[in-house]
C-alpha positions in Angstrom: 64.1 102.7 146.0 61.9 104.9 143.7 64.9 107.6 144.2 67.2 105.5 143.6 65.5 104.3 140.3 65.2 107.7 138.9 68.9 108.8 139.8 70.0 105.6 137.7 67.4 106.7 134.8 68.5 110.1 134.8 72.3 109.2 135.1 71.8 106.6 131.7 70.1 109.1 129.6 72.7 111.9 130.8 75.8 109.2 129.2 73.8 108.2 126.4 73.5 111.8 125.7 77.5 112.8 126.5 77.8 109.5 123.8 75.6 111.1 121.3 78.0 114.6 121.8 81.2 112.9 122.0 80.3 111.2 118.3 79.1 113.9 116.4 82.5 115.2 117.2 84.4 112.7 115.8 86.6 113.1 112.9 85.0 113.0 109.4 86.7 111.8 106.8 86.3 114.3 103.6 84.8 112.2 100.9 87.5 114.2 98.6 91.2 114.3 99.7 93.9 116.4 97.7 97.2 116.1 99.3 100.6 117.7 98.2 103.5 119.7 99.1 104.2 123.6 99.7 102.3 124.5 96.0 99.6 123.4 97.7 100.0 125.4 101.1 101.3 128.8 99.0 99.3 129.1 96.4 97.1 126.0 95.0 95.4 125.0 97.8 92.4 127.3 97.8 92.5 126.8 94.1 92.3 123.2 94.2 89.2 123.4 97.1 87.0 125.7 94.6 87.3 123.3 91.7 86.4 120.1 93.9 84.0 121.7 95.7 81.9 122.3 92.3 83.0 119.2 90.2 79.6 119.6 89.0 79.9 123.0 87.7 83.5 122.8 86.5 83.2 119.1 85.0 79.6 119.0 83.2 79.0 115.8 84.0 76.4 114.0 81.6 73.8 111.9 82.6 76.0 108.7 83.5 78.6 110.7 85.0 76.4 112.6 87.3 75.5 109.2 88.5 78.9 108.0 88.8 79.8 111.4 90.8 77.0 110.1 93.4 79.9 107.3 94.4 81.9 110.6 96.0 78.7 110.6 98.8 78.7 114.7 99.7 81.9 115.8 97.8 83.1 117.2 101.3 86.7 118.2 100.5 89.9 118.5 102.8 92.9 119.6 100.9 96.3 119.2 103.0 99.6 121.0 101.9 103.2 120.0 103.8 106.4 122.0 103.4 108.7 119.8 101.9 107.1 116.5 101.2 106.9 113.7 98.2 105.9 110.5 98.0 108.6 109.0 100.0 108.2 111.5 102.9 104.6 110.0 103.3 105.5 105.9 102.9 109.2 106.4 105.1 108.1 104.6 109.1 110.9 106.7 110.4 113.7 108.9 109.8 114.1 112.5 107.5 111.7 111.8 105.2 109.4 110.9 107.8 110.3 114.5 109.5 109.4 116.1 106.9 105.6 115.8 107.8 105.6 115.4 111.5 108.4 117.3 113.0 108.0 120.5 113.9 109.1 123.5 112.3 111.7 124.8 113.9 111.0 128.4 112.9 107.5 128.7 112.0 106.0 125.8 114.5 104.1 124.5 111.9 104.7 122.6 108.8 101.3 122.8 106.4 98.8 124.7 105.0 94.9 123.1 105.4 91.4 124.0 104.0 88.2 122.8 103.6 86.4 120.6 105.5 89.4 119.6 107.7 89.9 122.9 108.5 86.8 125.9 109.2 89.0 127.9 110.8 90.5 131.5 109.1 94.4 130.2 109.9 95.2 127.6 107.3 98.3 126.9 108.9 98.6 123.6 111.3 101.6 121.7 112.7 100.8 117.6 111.5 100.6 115.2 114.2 98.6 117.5 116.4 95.4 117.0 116.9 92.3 114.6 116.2 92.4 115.9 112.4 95.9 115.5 111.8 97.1 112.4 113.7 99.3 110.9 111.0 102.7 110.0 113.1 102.5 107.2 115.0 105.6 105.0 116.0 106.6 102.6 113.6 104.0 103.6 110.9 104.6 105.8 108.1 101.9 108.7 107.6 100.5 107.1 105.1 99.6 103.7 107.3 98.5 105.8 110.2 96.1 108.5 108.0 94.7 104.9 106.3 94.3 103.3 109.7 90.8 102.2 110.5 89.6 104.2 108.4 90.7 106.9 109.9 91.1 108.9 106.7 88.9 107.0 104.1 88.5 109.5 100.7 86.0 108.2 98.6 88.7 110.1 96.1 92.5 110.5 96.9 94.5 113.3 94.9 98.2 113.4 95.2 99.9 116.8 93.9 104.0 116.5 94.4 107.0 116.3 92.1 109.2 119.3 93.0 110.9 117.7 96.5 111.7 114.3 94.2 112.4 116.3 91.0 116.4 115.4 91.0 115.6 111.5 93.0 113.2 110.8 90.0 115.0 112.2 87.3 118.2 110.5 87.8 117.0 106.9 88.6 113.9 105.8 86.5 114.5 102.7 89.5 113.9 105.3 92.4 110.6 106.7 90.8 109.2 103.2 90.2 110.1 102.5 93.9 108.6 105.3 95.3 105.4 105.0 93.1 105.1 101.1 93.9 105.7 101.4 97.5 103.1 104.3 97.5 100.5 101.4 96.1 101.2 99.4 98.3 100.2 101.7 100.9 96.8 102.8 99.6 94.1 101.4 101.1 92.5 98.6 98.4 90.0 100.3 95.5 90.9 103.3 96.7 90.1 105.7 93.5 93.2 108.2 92.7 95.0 110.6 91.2 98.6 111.5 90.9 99.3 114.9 89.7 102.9 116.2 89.1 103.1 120.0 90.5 103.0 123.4 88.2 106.3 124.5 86.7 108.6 126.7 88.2 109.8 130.4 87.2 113.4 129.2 85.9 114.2 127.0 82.8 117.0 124.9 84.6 113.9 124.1 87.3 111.5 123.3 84.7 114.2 120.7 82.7 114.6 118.8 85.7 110.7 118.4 86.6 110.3 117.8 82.9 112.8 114.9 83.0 111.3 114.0 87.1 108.0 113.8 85.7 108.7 111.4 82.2 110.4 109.2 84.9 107.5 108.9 87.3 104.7 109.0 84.8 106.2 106.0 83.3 106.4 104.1 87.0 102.7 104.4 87.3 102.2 103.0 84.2 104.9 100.0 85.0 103.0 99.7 88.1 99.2 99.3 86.2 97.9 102.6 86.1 95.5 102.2 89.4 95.8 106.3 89.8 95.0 108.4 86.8 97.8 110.1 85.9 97.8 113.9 84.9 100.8 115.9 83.9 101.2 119.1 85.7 104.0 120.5 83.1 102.5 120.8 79.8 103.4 122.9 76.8 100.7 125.5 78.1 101.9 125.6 81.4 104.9 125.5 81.1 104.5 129.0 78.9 102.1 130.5 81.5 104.6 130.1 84.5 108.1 129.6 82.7 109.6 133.3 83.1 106.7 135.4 84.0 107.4 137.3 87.2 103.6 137.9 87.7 102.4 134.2 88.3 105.4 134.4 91.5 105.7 136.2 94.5 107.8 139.3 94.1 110.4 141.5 96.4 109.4 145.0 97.5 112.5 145.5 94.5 109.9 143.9 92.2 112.0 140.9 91.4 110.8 137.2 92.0 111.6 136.1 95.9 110.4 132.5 95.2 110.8 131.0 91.9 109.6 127.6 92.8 106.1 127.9 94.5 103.3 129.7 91.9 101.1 132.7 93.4 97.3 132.5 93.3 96.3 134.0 90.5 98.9 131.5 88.6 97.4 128.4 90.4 93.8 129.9 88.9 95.2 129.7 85.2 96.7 126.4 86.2 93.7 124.9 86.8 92.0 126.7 83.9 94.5 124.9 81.9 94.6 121.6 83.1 90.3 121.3 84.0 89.7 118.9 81.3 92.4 116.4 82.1 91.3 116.8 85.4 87.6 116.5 85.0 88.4 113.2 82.6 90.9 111.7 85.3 88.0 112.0 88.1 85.3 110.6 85.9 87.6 107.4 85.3 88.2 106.5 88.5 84.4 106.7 89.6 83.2 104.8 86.6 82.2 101.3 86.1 85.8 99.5 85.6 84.5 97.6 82.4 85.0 100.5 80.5 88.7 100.9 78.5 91.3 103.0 80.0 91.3 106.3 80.1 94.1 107.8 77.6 95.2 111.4 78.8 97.4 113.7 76.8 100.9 113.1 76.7 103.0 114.9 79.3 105.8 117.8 77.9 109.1 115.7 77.0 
C-alpha cells in the first residue's frame, strides 16, 4: 500500500511537472504586432523590429506618455511579412486571396519573412500555416479570424504595413477600398489599438502615381469608417524623393541596374523610418492614450 502511495505521488508530481513544461511553451503573443507584405520581408522588416523594440528611445515619451506606453506590457515585438498580401488576402475565408498567405510557395516553399519575438531563429523565412506560431489557416476562417481566435494572437498594438498588392483595386474604386478597410474592422478583435500604414514608394514614377492615387482612396475609407486605426501615409513628398528614381535605395543587377523596382533595400527602409518617426511615434501615442483626449491630426498624405 505504502508503494503504491508513493508511485501515485511520484506519478502526480511528474504530470504536474510535464504541465508546467508543456505551458511555458506555449505560444506568446507579442505585445507589439507589425504585419505587412513583401516590403516587410525584403527590406523593412528588421527596420521596423529596431524602432519598436526602443519606442522609448526613438519616441521620447514625456511623463504621461511613458505611462501610457506601460499599456504595451513588455513591448515584445513579432513583425510578419507575406509575399503578396493586402488587406483582402487576410479577411478572404477561402479562395486566391486566401492563398496568398497560406499556400505554399511553389518555388521557394515558403511564403514570409518573420522576426522578433515570433521568430529567434537566424532564417527569417517560414511557410504560414505551419507551425504553433503561424497557425492562421483554418477551414472556413479567414487568417485574420483564426490569428484573433482565442486570443491566439492578442497585440496589445496591431500595425498594418500594405498598399502595393491593392494599389490598382484601391485606386480605381474608392467603393473597393472602403470595403476592404470596413471589412478589415470588422475583423479586429474589439479595442484593439492600431495602425494602418500605406508601404514606401517604389523606384518608377508610373508605380508611385498609382500608390499615390491607391493611398488617397484608402486613407479616406478609414476616415469614412471612424478613424479606429491611426492612419500614416507611407508616400510623402520626402519619400517619395528619397526612393522615387534612386537606384541605391533598390536592389541592383550584377550590370548595376535596378532588379526590383518595387520592394526598397535596407538601407532605404532606414531613411524611411528616419523620415516618417514622428508620424509614427504620434500615431502610437494616440492609440495608447486616454480616449477623452481629441483626435489625433497627422499630416496630410502626398496628393
Amino acid at each position: 500500500m505504502t508503494q503504491l502511495l508513493l508511485s501515485l505521488t511520484l506519478s502526480f508530481f511528474l504530470c504536474l511537472q510535464f504541465g508546467r513544461g508543456a505551458v511555458s511553451e506555449e505560444f506568446q503573443s507579442p505585445d507589439i504586432l507589425v504585419l505587412g507584405d513583401s516590403q516587410l520581408t525584403f527590406g523593412a522588416g528588421p527596420a521596423f523590429l529596431e524602432f519598436f523594440q526602443d519606442i522609448k528611445a526613438h519616441c521620447s515619451p514625456d511623463t504621461d506618455q511613458k505611462r501610457d506606453l506601460e499599456k504595451l506590457g513588455h513591448m515584445s515585438v513579432g513583425v510578419i511579412g507575406v509575399r503578396s498580401t493586402s488587406l483582402p488576402s487576410w479577411t478572404a475565408r477561402k479562395g486566391r486571396q486566401k492563398g496568398l498567405v497560406c499556400d505554399i510557395d511553389p518555388k521557394w516553399k515558403v511564403n514570409a519573412g518573420t522576426y522578433g519575438a515570433i521568430n529567434q531563429s537566424s532564417n527569417p523565412y517560414v511557410q504560414i500555416g505551419s507551425g504553433k506560431t503561424y497557425n492562421f489557416c483554418k477551414k472556413g476562417k479567414s487568417p485574420f479570424e483564426a490569428m484573433f481566435e482565442d486570443k491566439y494572437y492578442m497585440p496589445k498594438l496591431f500595425i498594418m504595413f500594405f498598399l502595393g498588392n491593392s494599389a490598382r483595386r484601391w485606386a480605381n474604386s474608392k467603393d473597393a477600398a472602403f470595403s476592404d478597410v470596413k471589412e478589415t474592422m470588422r475583423q479586429l478583435p474589439p479595442g484593439m489599438p492600431c495602425i494602418f500604414m500605406t508601404t514606401a514608394p517604389a523606384y518608377r514614377k508610373k508605380t508611385v502615381d498609382l500608390r499615390l492615387a491607391a493611398q488617397k482612396n484608402v486613407q479616406q475609407a478609414f476616415e469614412e469608417t471612424g478613424m479606429r486605426c491611426d492612419f500614416v501615409p507611407g508616400l510623402t513628398p520626402e519619400t517619395v524623393a528619397a526612393n522615387l528614381g534612386n537606384k541605391h535605395y533598390f536592389r541592383l543587377n550584377k550590370a548595376g541596374k535596378v532588379k526590383d523596382p518595387y520592394h526598397p533595400n535596407r538601407k532605404a527602409a532606414k531613411n524611411f523610418f528616419a523620415v516618417e518617426m514622428d508620424d509614427i511615434c504620434k500615431a502610437i501615442f494616440h492609440q495608447v492614450e486616454d480616449k477623452q483626449t481629441s483626435r489625433l491630426v497627422l499630416r496630410p498624405a502626398l496628393q
